[in-house]
PQR file with spaces between the fields and no chain letter, atoms N, CA, C, O and H, PARSE charges and radii, in Angstrom:
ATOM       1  N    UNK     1      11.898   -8.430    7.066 -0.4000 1.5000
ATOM       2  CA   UNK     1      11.386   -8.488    5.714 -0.0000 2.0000
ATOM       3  C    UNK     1      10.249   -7.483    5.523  0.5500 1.7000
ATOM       4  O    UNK     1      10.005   -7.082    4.385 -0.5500 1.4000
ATOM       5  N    UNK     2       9.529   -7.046    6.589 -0.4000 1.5000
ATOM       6  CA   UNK     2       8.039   -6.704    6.142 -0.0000 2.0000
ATOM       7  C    UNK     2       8.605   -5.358    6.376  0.5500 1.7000
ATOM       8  O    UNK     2       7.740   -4.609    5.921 -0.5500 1.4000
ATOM       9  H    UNK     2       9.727   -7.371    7.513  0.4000 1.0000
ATOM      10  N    UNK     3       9.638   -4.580    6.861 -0.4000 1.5000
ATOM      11  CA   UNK     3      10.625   -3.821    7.039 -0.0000 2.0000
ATOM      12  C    UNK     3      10.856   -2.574    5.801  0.5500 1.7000
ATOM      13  O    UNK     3      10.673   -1.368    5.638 -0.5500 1.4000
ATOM      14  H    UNK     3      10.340   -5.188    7.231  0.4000 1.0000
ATOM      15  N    UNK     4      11.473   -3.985    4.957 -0.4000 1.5000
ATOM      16  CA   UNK     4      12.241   -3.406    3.808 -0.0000 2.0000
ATOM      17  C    UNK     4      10.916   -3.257    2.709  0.5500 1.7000
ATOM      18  O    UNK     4      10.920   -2.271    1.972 -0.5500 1.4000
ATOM      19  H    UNK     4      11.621   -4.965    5.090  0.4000 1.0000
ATOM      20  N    UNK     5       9.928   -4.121    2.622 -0.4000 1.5000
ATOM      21  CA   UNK     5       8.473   -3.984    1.956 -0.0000 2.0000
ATOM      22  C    UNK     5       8.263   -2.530    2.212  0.5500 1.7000
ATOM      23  O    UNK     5       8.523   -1.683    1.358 -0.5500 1.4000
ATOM      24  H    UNK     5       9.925   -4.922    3.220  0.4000 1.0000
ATOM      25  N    UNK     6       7.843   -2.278    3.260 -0.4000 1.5000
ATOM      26  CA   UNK     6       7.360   -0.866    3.462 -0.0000 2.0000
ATOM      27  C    UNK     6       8.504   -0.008    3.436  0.5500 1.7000
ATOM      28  O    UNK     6       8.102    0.978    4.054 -0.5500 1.4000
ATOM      29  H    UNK     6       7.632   -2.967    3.954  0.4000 1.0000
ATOM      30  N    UNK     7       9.534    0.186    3.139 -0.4000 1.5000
ATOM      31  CA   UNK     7      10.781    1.081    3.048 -0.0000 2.0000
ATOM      32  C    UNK     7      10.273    1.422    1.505  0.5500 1.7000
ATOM      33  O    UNK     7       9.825    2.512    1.148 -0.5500 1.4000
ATOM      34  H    UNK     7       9.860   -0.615    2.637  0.4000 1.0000
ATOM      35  N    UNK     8      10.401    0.531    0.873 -0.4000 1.5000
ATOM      36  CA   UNK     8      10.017    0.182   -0.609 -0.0000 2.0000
ATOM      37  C    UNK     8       8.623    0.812   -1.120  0.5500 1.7000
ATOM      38  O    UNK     8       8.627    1.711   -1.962 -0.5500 1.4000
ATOM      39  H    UNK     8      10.765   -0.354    1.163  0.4000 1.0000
ATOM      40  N    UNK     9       7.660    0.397   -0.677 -0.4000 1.5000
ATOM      41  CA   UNK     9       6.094    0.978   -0.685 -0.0000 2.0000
ATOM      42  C    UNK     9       6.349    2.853   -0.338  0.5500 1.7000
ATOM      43  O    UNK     9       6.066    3.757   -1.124 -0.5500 1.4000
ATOM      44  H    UNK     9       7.656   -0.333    0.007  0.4000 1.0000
ATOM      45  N    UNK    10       6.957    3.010    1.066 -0.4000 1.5000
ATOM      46  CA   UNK    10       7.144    4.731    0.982 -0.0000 2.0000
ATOM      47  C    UNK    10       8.202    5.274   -0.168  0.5500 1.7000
ATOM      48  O    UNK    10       7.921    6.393   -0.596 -0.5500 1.4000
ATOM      49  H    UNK    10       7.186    2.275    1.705  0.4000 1.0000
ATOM      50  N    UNK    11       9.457    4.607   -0.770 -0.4000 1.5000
ATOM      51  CA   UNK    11      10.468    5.220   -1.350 -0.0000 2.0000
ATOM      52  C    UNK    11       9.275    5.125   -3.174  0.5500 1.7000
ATOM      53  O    UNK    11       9.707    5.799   -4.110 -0.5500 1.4000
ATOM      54  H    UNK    11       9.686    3.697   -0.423  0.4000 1.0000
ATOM      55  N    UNK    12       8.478    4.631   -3.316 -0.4000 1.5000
ATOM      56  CA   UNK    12       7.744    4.010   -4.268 -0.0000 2.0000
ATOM      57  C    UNK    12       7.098    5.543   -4.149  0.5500 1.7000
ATOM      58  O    UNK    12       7.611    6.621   -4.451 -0.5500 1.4000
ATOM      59  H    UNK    12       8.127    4.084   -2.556  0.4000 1.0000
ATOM      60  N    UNK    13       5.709    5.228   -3.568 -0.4000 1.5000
ATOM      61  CA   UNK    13       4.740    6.537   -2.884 -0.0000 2.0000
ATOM      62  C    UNK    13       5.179    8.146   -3.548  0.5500 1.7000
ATOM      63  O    UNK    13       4.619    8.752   -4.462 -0.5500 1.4000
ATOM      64  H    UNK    13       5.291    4.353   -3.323  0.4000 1.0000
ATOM      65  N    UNK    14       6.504    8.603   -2.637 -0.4000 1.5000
ATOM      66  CA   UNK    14       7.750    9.301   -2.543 -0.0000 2.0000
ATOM      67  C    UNK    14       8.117   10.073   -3.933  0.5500 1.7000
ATOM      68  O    UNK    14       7.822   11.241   -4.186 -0.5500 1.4000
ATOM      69  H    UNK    14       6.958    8.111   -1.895  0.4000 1.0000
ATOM      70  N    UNK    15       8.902    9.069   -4.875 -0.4000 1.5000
ATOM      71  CA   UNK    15       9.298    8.817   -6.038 -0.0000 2.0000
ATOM      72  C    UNK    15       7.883    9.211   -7.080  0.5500 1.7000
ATOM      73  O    UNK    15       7.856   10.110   -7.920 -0.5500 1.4000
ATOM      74  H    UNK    15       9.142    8.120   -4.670  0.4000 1.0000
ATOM      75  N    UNK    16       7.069    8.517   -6.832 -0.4000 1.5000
ATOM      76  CA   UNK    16       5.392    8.677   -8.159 -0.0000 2.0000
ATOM      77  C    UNK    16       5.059    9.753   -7.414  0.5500 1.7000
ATOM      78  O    UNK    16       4.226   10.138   -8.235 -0.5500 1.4000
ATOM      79  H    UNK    16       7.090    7.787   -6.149  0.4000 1.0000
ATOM      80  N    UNK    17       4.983   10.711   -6.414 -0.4000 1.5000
ATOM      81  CA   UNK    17       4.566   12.167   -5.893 -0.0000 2.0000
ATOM      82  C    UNK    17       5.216   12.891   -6.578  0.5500 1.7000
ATOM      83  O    UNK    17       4.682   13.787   -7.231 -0.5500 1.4000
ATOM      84  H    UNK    17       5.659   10.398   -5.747  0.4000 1.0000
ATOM      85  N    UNK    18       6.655   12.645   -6.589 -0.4000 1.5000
ATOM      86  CA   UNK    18       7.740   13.904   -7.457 -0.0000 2.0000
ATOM      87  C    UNK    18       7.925   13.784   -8.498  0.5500 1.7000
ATOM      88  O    UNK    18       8.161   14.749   -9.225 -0.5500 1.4000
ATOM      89  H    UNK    18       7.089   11.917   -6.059  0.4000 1.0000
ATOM      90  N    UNK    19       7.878   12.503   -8.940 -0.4000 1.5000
ATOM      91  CA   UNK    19       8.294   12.610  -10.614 -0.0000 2.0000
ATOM      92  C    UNK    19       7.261   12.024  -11.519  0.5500 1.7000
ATOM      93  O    UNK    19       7.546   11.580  -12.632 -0.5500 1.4000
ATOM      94  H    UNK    19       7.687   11.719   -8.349  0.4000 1.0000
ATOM      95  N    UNK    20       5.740   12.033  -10.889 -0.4000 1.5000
ATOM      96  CA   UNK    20       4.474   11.299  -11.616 -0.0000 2.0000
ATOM      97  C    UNK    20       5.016   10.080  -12.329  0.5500 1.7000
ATOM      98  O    UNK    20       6.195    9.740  -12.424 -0.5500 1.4000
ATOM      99  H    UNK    20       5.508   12.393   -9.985  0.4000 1.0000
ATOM     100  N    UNK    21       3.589    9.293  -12.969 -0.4000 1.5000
ATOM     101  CA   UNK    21       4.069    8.152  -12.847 -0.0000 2.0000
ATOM     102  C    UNK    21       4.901    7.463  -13.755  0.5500 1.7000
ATOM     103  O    UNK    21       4.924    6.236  -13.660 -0.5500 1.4000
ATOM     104  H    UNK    21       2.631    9.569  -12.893  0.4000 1.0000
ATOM     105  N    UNK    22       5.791    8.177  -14.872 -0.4000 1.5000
ATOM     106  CA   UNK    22       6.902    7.970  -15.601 -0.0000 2.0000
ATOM     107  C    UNK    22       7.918    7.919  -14.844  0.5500 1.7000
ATOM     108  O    UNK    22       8.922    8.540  -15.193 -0.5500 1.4000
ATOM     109  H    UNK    22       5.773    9.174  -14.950  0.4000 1.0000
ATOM     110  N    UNK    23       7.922    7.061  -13.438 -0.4000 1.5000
ATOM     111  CA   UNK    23       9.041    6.857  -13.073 -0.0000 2.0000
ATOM     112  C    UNK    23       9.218    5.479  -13.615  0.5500 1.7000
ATOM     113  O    UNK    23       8.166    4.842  -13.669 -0.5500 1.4000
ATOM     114  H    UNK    23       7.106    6.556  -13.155  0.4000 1.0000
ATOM     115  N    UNK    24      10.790    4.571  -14.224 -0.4000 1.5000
ATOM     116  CA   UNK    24      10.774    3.614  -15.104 -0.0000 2.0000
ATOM     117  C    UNK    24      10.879    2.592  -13.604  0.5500 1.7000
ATOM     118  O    UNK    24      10.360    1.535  -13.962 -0.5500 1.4000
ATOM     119  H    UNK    24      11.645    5.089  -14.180  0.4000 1.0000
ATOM     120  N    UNK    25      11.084    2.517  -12.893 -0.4000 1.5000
ATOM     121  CA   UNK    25      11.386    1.248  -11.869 -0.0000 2.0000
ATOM     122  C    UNK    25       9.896    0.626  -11.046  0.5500 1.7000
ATOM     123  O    UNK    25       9.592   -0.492  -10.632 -0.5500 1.4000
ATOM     124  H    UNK    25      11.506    3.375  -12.601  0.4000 1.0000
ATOM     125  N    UNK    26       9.183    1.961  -11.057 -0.4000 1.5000
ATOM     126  CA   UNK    26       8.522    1.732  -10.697 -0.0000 2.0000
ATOM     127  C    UNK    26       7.164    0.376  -10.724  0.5500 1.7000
ATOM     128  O    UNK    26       6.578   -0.338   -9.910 -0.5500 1.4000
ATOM     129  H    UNK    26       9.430    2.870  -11.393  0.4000 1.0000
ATOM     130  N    UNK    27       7.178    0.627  -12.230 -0.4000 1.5000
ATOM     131  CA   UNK    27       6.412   -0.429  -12.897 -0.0000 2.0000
ATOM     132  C    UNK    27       4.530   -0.490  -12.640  0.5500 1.7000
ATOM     133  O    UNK    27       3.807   -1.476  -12.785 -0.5500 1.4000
ATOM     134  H    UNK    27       7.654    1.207  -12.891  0.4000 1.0000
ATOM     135  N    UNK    28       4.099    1.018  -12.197 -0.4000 1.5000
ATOM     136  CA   UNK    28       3.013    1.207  -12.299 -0.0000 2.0000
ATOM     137  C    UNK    28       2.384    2.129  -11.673  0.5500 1.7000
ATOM     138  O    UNK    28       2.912    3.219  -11.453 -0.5500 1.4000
ATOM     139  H    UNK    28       4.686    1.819  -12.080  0.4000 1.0000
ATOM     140  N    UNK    29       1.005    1.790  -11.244 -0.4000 1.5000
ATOM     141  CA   UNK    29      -0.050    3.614  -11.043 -0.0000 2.0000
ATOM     142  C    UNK    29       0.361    3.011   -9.100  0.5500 1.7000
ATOM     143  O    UNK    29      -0.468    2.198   -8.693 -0.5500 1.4000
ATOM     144  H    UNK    29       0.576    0.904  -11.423  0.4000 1.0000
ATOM     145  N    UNK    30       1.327    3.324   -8.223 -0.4000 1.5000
ATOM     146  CA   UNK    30       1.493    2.741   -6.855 -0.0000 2.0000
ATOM     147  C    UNK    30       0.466    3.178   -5.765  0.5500 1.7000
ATOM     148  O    UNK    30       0.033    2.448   -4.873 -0.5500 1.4000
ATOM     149  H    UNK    30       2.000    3.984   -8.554  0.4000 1.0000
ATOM     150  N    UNK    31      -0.001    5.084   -6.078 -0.4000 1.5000
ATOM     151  CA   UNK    31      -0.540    5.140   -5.242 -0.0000 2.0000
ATOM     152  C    UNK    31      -2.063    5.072   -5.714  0.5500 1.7000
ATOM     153  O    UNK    31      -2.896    5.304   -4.837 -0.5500 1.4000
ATOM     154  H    UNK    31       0.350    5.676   -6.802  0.4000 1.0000
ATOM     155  N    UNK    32      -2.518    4.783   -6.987 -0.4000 1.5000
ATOM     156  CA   UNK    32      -3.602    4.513   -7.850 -0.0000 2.0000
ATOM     157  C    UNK    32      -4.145    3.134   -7.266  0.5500 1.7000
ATOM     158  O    UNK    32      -5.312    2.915   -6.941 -0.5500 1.4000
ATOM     159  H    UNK    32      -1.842    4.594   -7.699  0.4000 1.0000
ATOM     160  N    UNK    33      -2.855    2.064   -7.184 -0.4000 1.5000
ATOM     161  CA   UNK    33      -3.326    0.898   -6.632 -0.0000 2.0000
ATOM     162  C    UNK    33      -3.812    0.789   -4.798  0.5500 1.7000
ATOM     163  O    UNK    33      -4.673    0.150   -4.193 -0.5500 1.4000
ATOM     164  H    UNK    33      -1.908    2.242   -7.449  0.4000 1.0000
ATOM     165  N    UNK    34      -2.829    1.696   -4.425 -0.4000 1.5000
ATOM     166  CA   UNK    34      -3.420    1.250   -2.655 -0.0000 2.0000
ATOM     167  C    UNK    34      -4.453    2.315   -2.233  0.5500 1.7000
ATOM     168  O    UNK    34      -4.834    2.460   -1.072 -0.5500 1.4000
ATOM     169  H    UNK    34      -2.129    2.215   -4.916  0.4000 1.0000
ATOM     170  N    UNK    35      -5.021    3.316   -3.676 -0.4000 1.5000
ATOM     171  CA   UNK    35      -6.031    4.105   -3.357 -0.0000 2.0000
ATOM     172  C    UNK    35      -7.478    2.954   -3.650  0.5500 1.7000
ATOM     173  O    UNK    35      -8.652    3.075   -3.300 -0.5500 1.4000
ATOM     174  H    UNK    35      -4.711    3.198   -4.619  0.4000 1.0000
ATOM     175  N    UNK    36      -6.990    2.183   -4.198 -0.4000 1.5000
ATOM     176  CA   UNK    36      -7.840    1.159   -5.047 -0.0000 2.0000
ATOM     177  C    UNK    36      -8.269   -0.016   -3.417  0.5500 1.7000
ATOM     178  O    UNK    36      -9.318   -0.392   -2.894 -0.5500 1.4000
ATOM     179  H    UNK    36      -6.036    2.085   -4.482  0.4000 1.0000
ATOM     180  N    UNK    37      -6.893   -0.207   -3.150 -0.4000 1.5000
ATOM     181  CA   UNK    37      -7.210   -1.188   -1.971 -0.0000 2.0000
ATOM     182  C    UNK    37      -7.780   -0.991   -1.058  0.5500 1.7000
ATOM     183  O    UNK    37      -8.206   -1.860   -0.296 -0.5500 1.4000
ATOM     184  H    UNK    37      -6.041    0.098   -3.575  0.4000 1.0000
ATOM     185  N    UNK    38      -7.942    0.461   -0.912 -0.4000 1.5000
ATOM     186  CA   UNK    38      -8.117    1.106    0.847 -0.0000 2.0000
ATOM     187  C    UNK    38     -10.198    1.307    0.537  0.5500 1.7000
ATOM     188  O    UNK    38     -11.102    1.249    1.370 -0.5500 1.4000
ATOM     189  H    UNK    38      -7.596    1.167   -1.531  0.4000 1.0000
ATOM     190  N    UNK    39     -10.263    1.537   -0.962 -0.4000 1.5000
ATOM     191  CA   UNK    39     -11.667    1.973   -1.062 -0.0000 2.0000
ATOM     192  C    UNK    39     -12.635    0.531   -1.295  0.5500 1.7000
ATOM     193  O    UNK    39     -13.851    0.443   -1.120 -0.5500 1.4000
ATOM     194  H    UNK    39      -9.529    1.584   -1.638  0.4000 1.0000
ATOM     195  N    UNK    40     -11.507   -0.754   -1.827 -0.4000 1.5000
ATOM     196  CA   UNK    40     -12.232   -2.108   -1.849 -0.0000 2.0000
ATOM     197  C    UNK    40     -12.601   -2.578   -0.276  0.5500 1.7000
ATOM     198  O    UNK    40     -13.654   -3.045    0.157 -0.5500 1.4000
ATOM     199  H    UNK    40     -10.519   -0.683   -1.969  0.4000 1.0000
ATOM     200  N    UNK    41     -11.493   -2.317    0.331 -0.4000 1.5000
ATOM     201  CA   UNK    41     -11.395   -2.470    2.368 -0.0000 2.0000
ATOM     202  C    UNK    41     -12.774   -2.282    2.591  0.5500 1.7000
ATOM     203  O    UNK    41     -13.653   -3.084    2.906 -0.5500 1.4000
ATOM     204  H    UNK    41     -10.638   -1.938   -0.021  0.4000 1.0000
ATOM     205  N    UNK    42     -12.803   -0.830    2.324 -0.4000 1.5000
ATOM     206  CA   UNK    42     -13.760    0.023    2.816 -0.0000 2.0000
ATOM     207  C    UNK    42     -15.154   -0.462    2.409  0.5500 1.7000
ATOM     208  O    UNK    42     -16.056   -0.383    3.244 -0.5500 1.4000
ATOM     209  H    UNK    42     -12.089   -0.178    2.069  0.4000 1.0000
ATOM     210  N    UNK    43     -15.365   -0.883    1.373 -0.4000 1.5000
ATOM     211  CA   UNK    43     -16.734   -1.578    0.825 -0.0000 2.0000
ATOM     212  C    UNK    43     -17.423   -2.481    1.483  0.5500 1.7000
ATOM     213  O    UNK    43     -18.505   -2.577    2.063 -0.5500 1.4000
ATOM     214  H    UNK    43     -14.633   -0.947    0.694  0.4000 1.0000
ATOM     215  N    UNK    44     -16.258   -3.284    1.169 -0.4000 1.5000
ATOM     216  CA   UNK    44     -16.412   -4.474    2.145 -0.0000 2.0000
ATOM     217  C    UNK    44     -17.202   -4.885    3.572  0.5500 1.7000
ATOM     218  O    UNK    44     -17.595   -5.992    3.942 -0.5500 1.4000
ATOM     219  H    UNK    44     -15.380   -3.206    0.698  0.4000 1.0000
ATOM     220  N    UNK    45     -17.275   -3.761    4.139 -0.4000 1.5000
ATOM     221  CA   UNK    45     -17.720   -3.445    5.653 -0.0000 2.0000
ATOM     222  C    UNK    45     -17.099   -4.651    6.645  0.5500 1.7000
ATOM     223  O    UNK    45     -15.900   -4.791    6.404 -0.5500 1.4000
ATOM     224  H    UNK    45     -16.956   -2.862    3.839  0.4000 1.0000
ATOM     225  N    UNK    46     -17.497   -5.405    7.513 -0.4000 1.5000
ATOM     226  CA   UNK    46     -16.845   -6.247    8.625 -0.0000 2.0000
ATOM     227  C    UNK    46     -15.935   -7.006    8.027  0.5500 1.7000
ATOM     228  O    UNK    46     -14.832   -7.166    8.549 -0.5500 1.4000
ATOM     229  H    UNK    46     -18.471   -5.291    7.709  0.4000 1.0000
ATOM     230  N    UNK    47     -16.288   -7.617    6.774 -0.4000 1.5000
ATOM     231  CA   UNK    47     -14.641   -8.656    6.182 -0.0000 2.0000
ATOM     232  C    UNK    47     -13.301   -7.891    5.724  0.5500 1.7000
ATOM     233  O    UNK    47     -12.137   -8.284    5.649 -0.5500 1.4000
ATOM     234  H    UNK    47     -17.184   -7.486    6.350  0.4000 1.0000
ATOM     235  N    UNK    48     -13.944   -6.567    5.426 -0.4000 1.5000
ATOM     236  CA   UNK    48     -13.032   -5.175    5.447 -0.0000 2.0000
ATOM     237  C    UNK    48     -12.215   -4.578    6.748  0.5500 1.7000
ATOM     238  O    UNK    48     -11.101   -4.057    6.819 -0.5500 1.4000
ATOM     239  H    UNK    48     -14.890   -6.248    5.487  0.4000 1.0000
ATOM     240  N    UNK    49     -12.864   -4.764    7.400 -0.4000 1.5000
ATOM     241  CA   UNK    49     -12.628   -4.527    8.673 -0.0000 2.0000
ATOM     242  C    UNK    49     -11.581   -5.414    9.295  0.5500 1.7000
ATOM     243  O    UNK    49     -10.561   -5.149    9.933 -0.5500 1.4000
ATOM     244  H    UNK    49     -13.769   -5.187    7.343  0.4000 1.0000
ATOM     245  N    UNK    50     -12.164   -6.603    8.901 -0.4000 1.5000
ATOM     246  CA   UNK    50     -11.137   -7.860    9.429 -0.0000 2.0000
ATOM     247  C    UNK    50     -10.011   -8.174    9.194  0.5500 1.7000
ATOM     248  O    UNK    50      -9.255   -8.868    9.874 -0.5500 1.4000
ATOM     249  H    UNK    50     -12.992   -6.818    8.384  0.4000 1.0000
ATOM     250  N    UNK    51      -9.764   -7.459    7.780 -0.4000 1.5000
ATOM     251  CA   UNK    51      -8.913   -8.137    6.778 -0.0000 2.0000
ATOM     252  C    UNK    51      -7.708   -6.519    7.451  0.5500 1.7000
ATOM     253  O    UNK    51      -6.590   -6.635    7.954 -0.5500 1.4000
ATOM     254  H    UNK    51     -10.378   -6.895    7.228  0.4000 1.0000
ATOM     255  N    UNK    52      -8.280   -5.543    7.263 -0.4000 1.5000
ATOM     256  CA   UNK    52      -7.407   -4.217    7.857 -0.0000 2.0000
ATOM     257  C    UNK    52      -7.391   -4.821    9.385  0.5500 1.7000
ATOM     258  O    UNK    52      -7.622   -3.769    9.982 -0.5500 1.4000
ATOM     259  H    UNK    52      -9.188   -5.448    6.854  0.4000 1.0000
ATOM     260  N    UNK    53      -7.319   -5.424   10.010 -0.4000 1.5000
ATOM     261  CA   UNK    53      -6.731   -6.002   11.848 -0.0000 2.0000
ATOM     262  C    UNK    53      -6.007   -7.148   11.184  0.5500 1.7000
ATOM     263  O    UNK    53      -4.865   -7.124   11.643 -0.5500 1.4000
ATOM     264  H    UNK    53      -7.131   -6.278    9.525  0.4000 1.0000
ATOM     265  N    UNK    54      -6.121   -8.101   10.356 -0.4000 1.5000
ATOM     266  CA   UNK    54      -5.278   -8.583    9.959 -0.0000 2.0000
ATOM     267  C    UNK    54      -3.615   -7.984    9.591  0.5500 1.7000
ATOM     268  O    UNK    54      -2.552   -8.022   10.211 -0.5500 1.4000
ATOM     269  H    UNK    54      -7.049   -8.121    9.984  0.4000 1.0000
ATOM     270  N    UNK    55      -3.947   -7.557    8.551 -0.4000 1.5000
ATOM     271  CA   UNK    55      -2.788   -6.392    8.351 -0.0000 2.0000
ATOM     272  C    UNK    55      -2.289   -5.727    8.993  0.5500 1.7000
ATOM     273  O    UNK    55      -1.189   -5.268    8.683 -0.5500 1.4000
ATOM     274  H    UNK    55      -4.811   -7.526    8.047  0.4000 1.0000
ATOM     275  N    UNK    56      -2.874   -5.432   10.083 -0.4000 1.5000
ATOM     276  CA   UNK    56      -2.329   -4.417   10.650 -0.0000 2.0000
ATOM     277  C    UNK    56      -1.123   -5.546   11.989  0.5500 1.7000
ATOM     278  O    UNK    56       0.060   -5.454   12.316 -0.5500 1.4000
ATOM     279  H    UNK    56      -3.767   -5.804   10.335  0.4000 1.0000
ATOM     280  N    UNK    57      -2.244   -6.480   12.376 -0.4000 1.5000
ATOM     281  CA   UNK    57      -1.559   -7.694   13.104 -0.0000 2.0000
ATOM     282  C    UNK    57       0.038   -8.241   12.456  0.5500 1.7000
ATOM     283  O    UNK    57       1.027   -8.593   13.099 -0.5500 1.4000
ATOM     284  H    UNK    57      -3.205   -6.555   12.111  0.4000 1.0000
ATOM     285  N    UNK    58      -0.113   -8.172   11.260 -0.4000 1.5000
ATOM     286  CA   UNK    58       1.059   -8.962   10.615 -0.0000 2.0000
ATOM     287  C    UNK    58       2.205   -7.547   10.351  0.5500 1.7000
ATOM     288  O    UNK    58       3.285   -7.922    9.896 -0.5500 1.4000
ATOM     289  H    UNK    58      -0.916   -7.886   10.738  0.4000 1.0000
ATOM     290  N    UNK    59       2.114   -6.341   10.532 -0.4000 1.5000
ATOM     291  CA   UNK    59       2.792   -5.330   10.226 -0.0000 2.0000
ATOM     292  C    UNK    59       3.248   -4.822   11.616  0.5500 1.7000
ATOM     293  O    UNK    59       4.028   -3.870   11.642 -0.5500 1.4000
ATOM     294  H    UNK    59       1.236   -6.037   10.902  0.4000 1.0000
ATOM     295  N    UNK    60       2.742   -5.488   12.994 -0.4000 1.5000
ATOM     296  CA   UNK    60       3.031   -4.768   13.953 -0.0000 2.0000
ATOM     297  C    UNK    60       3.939   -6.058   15.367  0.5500 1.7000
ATOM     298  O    UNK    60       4.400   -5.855   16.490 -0.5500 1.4000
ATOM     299  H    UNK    60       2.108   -6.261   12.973  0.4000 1.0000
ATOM     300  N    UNK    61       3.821   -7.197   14.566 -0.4000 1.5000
ATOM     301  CA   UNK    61       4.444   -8.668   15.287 -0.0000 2.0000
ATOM     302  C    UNK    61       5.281   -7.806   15.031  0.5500 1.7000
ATOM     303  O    UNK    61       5.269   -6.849   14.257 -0.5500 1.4000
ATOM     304  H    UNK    61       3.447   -7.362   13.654  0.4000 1.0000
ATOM     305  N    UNK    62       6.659   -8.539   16.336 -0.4000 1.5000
ATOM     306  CA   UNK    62       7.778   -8.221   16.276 -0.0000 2.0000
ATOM     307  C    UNK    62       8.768   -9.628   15.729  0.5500 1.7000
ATOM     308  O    UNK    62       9.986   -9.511   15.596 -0.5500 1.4000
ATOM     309  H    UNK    62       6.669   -9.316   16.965  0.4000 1.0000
């Protein structure tokens, strides 16, 4: 599952690089939002920190 998420997230990424963000499936600003997430992370400092080993924990279980 967490597989096809990120297949989806890069074909997303991919897609709003080449054809800006009037792509219709898309349904929004994609890399606007995880530019958004990565700089809230970052604020955050140690619960930021925690929360990116989290993620990263749940993206790397087999």
């Amino acid at each position: 599952m967490t597989e096809a998420g990120v297949s989806l997230l890069a074909l997303s990424i991919v897609m709003q690089v080449l054809f800006g963000k009037a792509v219709p499936f898309i349904g929004g600003d994609v890399i606007g939002n995880i530019t958004h997430i990565v700089g809230a992370l970052g604020a955050q400092g140690l619960v930021g920190l925690a929360a990116v080993g989290v993620i990263y924990a749940i993206f790397t279980r087999n």
